[in-house]
C-alpha positions in Angstrom: 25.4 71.7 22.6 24.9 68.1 23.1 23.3 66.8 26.9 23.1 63.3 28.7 20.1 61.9 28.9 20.7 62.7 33.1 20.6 66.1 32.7 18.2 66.3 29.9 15.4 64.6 32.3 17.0 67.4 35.2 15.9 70.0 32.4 12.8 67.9 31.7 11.4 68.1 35.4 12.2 71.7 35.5 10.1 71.8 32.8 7.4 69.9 34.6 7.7 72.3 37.8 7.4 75.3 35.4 4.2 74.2 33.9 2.8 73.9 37.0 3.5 76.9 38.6 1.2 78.3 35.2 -2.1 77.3 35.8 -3.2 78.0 32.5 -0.5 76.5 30.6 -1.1 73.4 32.5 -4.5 73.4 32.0 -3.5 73.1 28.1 -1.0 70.6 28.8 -3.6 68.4 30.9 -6.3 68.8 27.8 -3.8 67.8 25.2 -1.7 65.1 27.2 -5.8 63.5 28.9 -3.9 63.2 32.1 -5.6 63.8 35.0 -3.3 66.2 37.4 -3.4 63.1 40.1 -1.3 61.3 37.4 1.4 63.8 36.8 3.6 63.1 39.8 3.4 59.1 39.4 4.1 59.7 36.0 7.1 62.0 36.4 10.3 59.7 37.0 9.0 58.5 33.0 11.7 59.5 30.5 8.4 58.9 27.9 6.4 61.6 30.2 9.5 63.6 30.3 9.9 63.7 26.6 6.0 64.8 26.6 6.3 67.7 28.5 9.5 68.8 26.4 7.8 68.5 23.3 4.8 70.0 24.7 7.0 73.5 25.8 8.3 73.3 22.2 5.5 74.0 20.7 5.0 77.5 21.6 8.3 79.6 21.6 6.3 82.0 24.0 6.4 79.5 26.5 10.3 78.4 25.6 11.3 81.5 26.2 9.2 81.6 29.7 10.7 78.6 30.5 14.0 79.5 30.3 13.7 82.4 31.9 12.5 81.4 34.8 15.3 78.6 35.2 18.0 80.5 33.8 18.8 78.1 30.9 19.9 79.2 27.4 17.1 79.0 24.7 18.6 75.6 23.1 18.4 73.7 26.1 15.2 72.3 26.2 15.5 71.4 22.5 19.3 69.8 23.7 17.3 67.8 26.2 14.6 66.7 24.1 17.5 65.2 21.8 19.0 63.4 24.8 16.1 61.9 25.6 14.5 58.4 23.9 13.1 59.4 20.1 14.7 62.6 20.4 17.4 61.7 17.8 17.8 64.3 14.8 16.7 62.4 11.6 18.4 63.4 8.4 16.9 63.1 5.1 20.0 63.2 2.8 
């Protein structure tokens, strides 16, 4: 299913709300991203940040999964959105 980048950065600030609502998966995300939790919100209207906290949640299906069941998306969405969004393009080797 292909997405606009609108609604991908919708999904993406779900995303964002999700990890914070887990304290311990945003403690992970803080260590890996060095952000300081002060930044997050200044940061958030960023479709660059945006794209970080997609590929972040893509890491781990566990937390995919979480994700989208908490927001009531289908499993491909975040991936969908992470397309839509700058660098997010499928690159094809043939």
């Amino acid at each position: 299913m292909t997405i606009g980048p609108d609604y991908a950065e919708t999904i993406a600030l779900k995303a964002l709300a999700w990890l914070a609502g887990d304290p311990d998966v945003m403690a992970q995300f803080l260590a890996a991203s060095g952000l300081a939790p002060a930044e997050i919100s200044a940061r958030a209207g960023e479709p660059e940040f945006l794209v970080a906290v997609l590929d972040f949640i893509l890491m781990d299906d566990g937390w995919v999964q979480g994700f989208c069941d908490n927001t009531g998306l289908a499993y491909d969405q975040p991936m969908a959105a992470r397309m839509a969004l700058p660098g997010g393009a499928q690159l094809h080797w043939t």
